[in-house]
C-alpha positions as CSV (number, residue, x, y, z in Angstrom):
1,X,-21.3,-62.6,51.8
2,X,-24.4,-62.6,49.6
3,X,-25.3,-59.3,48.5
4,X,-29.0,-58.6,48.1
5,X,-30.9,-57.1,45.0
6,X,-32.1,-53.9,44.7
7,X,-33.4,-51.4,42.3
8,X,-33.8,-47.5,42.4
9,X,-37.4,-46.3,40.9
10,X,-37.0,-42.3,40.3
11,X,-33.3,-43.1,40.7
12,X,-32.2,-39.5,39.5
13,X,-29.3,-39.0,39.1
14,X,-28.3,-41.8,41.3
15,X,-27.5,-40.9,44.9
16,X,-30.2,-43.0,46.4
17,X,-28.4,-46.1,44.8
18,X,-24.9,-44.7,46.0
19,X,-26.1,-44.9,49.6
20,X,-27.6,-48.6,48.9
21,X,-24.5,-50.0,47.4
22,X,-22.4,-48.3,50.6
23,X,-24.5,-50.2,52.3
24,X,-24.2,-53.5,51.0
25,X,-27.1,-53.6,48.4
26,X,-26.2,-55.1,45.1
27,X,-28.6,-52.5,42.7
28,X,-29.2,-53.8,39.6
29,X,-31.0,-50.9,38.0
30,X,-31.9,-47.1,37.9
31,X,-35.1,-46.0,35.8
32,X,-36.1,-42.6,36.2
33,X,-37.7,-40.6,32.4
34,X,-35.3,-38.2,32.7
35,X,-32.7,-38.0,30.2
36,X,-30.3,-35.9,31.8
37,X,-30.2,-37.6,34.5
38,X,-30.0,-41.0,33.5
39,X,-27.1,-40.1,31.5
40,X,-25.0,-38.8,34.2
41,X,-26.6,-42.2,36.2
42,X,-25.4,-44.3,33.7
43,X,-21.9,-42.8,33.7
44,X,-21.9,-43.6,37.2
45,X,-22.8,-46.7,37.6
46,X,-22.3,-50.6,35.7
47,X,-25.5,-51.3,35.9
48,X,-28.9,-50.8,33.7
49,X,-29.6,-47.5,33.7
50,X,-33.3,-47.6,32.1
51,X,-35.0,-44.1,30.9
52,X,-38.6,-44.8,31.4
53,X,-42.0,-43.6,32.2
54,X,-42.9,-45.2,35.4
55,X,-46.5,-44.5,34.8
56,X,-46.6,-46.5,31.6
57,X,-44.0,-49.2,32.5
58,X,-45.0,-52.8,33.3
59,X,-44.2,-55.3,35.9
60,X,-44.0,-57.9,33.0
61,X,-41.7,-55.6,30.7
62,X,-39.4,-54.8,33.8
63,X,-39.2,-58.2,34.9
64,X,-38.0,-59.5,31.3
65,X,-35.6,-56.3,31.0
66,X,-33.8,-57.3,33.9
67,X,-33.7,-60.7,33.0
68,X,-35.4,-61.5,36.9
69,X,-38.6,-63.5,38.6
70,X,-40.9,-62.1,41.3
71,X,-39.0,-62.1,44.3
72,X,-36.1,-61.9,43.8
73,X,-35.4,-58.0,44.4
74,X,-35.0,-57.9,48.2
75,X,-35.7,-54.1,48.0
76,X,-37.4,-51.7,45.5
77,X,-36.6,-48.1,46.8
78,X,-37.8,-44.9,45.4
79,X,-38.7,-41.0,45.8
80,X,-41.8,-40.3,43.5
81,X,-41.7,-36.6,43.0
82,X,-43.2,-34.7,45.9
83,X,-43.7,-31.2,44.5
84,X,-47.4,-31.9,44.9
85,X,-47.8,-33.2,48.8
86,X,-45.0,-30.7,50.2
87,X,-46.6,-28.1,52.4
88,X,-44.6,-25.3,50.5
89,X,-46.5,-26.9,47.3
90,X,-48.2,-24.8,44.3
91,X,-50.8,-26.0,41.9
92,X,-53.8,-27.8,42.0
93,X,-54.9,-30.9,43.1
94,X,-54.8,-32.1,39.8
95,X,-51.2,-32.4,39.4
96,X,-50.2,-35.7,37.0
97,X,-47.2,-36.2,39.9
98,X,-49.3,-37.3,42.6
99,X,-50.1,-40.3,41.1
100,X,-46.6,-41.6,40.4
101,X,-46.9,-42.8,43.9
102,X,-49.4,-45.4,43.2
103,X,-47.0,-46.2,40.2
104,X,-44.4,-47.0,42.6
105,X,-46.4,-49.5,45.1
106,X,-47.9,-51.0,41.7
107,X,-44.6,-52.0,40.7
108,X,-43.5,-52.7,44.1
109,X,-46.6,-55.4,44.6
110,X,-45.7,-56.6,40.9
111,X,-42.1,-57.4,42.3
112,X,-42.8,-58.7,45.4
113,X,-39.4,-57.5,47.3
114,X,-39.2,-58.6,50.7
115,X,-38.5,-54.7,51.8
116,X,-39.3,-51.3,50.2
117,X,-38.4,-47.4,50.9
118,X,-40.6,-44.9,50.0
119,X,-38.5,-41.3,50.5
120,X,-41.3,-38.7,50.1
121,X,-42.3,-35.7,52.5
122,X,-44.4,-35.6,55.4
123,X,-46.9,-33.9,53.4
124,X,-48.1,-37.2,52.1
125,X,-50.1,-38.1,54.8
126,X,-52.1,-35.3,54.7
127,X,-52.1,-35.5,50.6
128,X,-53.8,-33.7,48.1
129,X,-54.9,-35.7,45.3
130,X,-55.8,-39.3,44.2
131,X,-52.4,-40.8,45.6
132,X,-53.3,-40.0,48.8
133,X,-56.8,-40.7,49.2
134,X,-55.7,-44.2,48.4
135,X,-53.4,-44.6,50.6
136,X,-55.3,-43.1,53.6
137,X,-58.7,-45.5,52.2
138,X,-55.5,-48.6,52.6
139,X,-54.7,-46.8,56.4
140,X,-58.4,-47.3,57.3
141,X,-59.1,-50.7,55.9
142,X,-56.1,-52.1,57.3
């Protein structure tokens, strides 16, 4: 049986790939900036474990690091933080987090998967911020 791709954007400290892997998903790489968690992810798991800034990481240096071509993830999953959309939230609008979102479905379109999970709150939708004005402008021009 062929298993198929996947990598874990905001991975943590990895339990999102745990599940996909139970599940049949072959992940072939965490990236999340924090080092304490990627640490304890890389002592987890045999595959990259990759300490970046999603905000500042590109498609084209992803795709070279992982040694793979548009496409051939069959599923880019991934909870952006979601201090900033949570009804229990403090803080402004403002808040740099909110944006990671948009970081996600960048690299996401960049990757072309044939699936994605985005595992936020259902705060989202009613959103504070530049992340989710965007998404709701996408939700009206669709």
């Amino acid at each position: 049986m062929t298993q198929h791709k996947a990598i874990d954007l905001f991975c943590g400290a990895g339990g999102l790939s745990l599940g996909l892997g139970r599940a049949g998903f072959a992940v072939i790489a965490g990236i999340d900036r924090d080092g304490p968690s990627m640490r304890t992810y890389a002592n987890n798991f045999g595959h990259a474990a990759l300490q970046r800034d999603l905000s500042k990481l590109t498609v084209d240096e992803l795709l070279q690091t992982l040694a793979i071509a548009p496409g051939e993830v069959a599923l880019v999953a991934g909870g952006p933080p979601c201090q900033g959309f949570s009804v229990q939230r403090r803080g402004d609008d403002s808040d740099a987090r909110n944006d990671l979102i948009l970081h996600f479905l960048r690299i996401v379109r960049g990757l072309r998967p044939r699936f994605f999970l985005l595992e936020n709150v259902p705060g989202l939708r009613l959103g504070w911020g530049s992340a989710a004005e965007a998404i709701r402008e996408r939700e009206v021009r669709s």
